[in-house]
N, C-alpha and C positions, 0 to 999 in steps of 0.2 A: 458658758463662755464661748467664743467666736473663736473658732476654728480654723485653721489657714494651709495651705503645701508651701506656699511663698516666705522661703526662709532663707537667710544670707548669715554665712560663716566669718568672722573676721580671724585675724591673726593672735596670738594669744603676747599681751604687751607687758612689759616692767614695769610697776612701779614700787622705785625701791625704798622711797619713804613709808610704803604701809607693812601694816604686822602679816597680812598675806599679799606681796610682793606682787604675784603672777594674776593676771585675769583675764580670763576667758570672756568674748563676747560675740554675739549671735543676734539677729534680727528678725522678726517676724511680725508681717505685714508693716507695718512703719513704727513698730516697738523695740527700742535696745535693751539687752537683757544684759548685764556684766555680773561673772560670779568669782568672785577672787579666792585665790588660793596658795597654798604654803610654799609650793614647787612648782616649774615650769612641765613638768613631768603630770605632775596631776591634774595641770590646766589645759594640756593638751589631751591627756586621757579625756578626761570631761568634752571634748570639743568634737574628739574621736567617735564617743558614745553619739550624739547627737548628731552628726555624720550617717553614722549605720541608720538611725530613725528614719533620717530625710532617704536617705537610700532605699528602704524596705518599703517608700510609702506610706509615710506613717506621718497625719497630718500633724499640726504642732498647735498646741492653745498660747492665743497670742495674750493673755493677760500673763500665765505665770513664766512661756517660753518654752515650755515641755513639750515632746511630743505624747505619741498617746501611749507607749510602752512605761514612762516615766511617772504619769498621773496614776496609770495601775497600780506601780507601786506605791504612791501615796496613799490610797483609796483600800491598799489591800490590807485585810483584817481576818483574824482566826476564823474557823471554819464556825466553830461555834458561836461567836457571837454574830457572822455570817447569818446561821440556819434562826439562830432568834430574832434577828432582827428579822428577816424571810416571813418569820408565824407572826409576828407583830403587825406588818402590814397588810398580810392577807386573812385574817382570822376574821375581821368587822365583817367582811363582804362574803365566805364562802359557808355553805350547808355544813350540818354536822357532822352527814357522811366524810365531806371534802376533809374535813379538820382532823378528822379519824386517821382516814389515809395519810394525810401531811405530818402528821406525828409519827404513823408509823414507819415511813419512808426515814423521816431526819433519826428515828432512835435504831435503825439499822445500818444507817452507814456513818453515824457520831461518833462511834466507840472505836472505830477503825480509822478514822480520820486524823489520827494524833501522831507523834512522835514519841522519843523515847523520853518520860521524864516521872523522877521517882515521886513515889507517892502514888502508883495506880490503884483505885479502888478497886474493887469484887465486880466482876460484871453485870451479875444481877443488881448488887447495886446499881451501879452506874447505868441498865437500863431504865430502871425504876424509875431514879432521878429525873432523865431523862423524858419519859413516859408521864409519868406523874406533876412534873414542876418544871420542866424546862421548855418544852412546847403544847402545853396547854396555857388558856386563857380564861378570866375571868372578870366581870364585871366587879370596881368599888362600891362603893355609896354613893357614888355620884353619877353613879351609872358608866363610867367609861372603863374599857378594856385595860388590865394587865394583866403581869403572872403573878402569880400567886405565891406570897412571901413564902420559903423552905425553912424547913427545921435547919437545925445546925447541924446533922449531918450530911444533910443534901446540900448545906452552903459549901461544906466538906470536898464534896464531890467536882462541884463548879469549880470552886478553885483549883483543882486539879486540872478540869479540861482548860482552862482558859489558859493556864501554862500550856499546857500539851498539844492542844487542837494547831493542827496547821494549818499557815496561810490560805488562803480561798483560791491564791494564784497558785500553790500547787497542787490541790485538788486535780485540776488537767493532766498531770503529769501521769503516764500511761500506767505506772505503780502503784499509785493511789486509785485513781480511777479502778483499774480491778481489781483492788481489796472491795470498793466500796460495789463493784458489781454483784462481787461474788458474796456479799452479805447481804445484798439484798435475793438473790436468788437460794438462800438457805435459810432455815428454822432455826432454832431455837438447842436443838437437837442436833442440828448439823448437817438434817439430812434435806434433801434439795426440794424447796416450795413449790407449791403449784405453779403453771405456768401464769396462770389469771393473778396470784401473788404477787408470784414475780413482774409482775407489769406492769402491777399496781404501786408498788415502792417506787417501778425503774421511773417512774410517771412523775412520783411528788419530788425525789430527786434530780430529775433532768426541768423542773419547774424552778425550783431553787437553784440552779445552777443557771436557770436561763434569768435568775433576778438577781446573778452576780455581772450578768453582762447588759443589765438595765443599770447598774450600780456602777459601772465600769470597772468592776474588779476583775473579770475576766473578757477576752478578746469576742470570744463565742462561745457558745454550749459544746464542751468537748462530746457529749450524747446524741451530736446531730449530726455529725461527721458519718460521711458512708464507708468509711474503709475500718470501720470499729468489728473486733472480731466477732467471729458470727454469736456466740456465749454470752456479748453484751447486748445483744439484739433484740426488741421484746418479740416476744414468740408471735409467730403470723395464725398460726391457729387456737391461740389463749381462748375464743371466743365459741369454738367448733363444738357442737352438742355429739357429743358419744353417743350413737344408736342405742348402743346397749344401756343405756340411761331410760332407755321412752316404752312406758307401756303401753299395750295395744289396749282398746277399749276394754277387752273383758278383764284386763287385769286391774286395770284404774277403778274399773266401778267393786271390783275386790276391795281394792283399797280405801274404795272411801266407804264401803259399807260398813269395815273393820273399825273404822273411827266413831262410828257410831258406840262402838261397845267398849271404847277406852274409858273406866272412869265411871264412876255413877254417874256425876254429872258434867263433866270435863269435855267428853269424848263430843257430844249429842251438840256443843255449841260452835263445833267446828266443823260438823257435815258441811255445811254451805259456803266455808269458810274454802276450802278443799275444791269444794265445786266451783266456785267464781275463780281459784286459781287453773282449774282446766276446761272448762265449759265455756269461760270468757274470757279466757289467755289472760290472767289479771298479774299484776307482778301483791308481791306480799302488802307492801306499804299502800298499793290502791285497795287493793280489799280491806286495808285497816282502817280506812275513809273512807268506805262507800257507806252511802245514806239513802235510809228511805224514801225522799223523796227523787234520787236521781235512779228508781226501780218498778220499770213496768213488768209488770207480775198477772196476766188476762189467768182467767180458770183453764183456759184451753187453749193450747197452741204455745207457739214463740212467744218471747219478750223479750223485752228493753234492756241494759244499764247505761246508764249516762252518769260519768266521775269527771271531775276535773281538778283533784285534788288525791295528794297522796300524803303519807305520814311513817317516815321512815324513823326509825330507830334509832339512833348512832349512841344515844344513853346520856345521862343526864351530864356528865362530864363536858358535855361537847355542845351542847345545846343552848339557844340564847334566854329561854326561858327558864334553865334548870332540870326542864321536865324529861321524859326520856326518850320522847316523840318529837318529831316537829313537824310545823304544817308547811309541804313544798308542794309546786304543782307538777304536774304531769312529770316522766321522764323525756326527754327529746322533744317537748311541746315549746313552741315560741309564744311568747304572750299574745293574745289574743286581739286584735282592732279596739280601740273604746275602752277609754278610761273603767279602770278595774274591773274588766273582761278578762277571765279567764281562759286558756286552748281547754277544749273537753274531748271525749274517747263517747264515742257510741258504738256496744258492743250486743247484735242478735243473740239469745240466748236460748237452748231447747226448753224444750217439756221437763227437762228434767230436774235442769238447774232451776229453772220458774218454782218448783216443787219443792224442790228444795229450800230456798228464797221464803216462801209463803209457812212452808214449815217452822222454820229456823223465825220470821218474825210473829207468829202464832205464840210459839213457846217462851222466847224470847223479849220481843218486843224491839222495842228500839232507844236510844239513849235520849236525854234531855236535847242535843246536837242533833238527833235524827239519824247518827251513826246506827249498822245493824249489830257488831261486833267488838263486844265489849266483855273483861272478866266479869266474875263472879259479882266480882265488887265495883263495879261500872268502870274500871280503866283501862285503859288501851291495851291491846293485848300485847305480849313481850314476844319478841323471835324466841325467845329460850323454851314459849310455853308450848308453840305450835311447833316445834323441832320434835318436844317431848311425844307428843299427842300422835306426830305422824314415824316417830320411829316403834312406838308400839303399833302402830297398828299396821305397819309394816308387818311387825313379827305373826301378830294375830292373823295376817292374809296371805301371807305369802311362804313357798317352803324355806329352808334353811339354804338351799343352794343359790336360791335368788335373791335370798336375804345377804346373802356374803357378796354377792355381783353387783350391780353399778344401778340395777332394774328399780326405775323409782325410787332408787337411795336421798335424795334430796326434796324436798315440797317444790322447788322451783321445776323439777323435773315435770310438774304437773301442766304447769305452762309450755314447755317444752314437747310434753306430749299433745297437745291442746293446739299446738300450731302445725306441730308434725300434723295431725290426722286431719285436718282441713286440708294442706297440701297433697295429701294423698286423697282427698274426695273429687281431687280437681280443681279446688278453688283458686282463681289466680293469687297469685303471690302478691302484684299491688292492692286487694281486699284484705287477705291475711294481715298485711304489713299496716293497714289502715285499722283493721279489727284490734290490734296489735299492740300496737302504740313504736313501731319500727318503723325504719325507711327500707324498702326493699333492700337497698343495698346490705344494712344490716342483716336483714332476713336472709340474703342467698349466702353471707359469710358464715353465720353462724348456723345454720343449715345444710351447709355445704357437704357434710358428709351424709346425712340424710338421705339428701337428692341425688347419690352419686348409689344409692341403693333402692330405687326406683324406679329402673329403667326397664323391670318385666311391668312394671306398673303400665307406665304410659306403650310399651309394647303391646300387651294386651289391650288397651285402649283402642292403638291404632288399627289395629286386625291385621289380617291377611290381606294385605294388598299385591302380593306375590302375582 
């Protein structure tokens, strides 16, 4: 509706034939609004309110006569049926990862978001609830998206929140707000989340919040404001790789030999697997799509990979096929020129990963898709299996002191180290970031403390020019 500043107040007039005597009237753009009422008292109050509106700046919609603080409150609705309506609209359109995160974010700050009203469920229930049947989705028989009818003790539950959740309008309120900061920056346990966690929730909750001020239920995103204490803040180094994470080449090649001897046959299908995540800075989800055909493999010397496709995990819950994979392209890639062009990644590879590669499809082979990396029983491989694969072979390569410290404690760390050791060969940063699949800018942040432990490096480079 059409919007106006142009507003004119009249005087508030008698009439004493009607059952509300008093009536307030007001003008906006060349519409007369009259609202009658019991008492001259409440028809000046009324006249009052809308007064301070025009005063604060506050434009007025000329159909119903409100200004914009007034339509708020029409518009404003519990926090919960808020956050559902939130996953309703966004769920057609985003990755299973996204849908992951946005559930986790709404079932961390949903349970805090209430008032006092009897009848509180268990909390594990009510995360469950939550969790399970209040912000997931699923397709009917007719193919279109909702949620997923609850047993009757989860309808149990709802009913509780629906009484208890508060308005969306005071979610802003500096009270609420840091309950809901400070559940999202703690576990389960109580005890304080990662900082990448935490950033992660503060993410999908300052997005729902930013679709109550597309809703008009809130003025702006109270999580944008720069005078927010620093605790609400998401961390500026969430993204920073820990030295003490990256091993130096003779340790990695430790590590991935040890994988070889996980498992009679387990261990021996993720040699390569290990290696495309350090050799070719690969993220987990592009080696679970890499394919034979996009794999120059020569007997001697360098080779090729070329990927333009990745296959991330987020688990069958979440997924528009059911399955536990889905096919998405690159990370940070824009789509490509020309109708169903894909962005693709071309990444040089040594002698050794080549060897590896050649090995791994000798033994292996390749799937009906031309994928190299597949179970036992030709399905996608699970993050749970290659976690498993690479904490044994942790234990098997490395002593018990390095095994307790941070040294390669993660399979991502293999990427990590994988970028590190090209930057220390010299290589410039915008080829890393291209090899990569980063934008330097990326690269120097999460890097950053790397690079700030390298300075006998490029010294010794530069020599004695004394």
């Amino acid at each position: 509706m059409p919007m106006t500043y142009d507003v004119q107040f009249y005087k508030v007039r008698a009439r004493p034939k009607g059952a509300r005597p008093y009536q307030a009237r007001w003008r906006t753009a060349e519409k007369v609004h009259p609202r009658s009422f019991l008492t001259a008292e409440l028809a000046a109050n009324w006249v009052s309110e809308l007064r301070e509106a025009a005063r604060k700046g506050e434009m007025f919609d000329v159909g119903t006569g409100l200004p914009q603080s007034k339509l708020r409150e029409l518009r404003d609705v519990p926090w919960f049926a808020h956050a559902r309506e939130y996953v309703s609209e966004r769920w057609p359109d985003v990755a299973g990862n996204t849908r992951v995160s946005m559930m986790e974010a709404l079932v961390a700050v949903t349970p805090v978001l209430v008032g006092d009203a009897p009848g509180a469920p268990d909390q594990d229930a009510l995360r469950q609830a939550l969790r399970d049947w209040a912000f997931r989705m699923e397709r009917d028989t007719q193919g279109k998206w909702r949620f997923p009818k609850p047993p009757s003790q989860v309808e149990t539950v709802f009913a509780w929140l629906e009484k208890a959740s508060i308005p969306v309008s005071e979610v802003a309120d500096s009270r609420n707000l840091g309950m809901a900061m400070r559940a999202c920056g703690r576990l389960l346990d109580g005890t304080q989340a990662s900082a990448d966690y935490f950033s992660r929730r503060r993410r999908g909750f300052s997005a729902a919040l930013s679709y109550a001020v597309l809703k008009e239920r809130l003025p702006e995103n109270p999580l944008r404001r720069k005078d927010l204490p620093t605790d609400w803040q998401p961390p500026k180094t969430e993204e920073e790789v820990d030295p003490r994470s990256i091993g130096n080449p003779t340790k990695v090649r430790q590590v991935l030999t040890a994988v070889s001897y996980v498992g009679r046959r387990q261990g021996p299908r993720f040699v390569a697997w290990f290696g495309c995540m350090y050799y070719a800075m690969m993220r987990p989800q592009e080696v679970a799509n890499l394919r034979r055909s996009g794999c120059e493999l020569p007997t001697e010397g360098w080779g090729k990979l070329t990927f333009s496709d990745s296959s991330p995990a987020p688990g069958k819950k979440w997924t528009d096929s059911g399955a536990s994979h889905e096919e998405r392209g690159l990370k940070g890639r824009k789509q490509g020129k020309g109708r169903g062009k894909k962005p693709s990644r071309t990444v040089p590879i040594p002698p050794e990963l080549v060897a590896m590669l050649r090995e791994h499809i000798r033994c292996f082979g390749a799937g009906p898709d031309g994928r190299l990396f597949r179970s036992e029983r030709g399905n996608p491989i699970q993050p749970s299996t290659y976690w498993r694969v690479w904490d044994r072979a942790r234990r098997l390569a490395l002593t018990e002191e390095e095994r307790e410290g941070l040294l390669l404690k993660r399979p991502y760390d293999l990427r990590h180290a994988g970028i590190t050791y090209r930057l220390n060969r010299g290589v410039p940063a915008t080829q890393v970031a291209k090899w990569a699949g980063n934008s330097v800018d990326v690269l120097q942040r999460v890097y950053a403390q790397v690079w700030t432990q390298m300075d006998e490096v490029w010294i010794n480079r530069m020599g004695d020019h004394g």
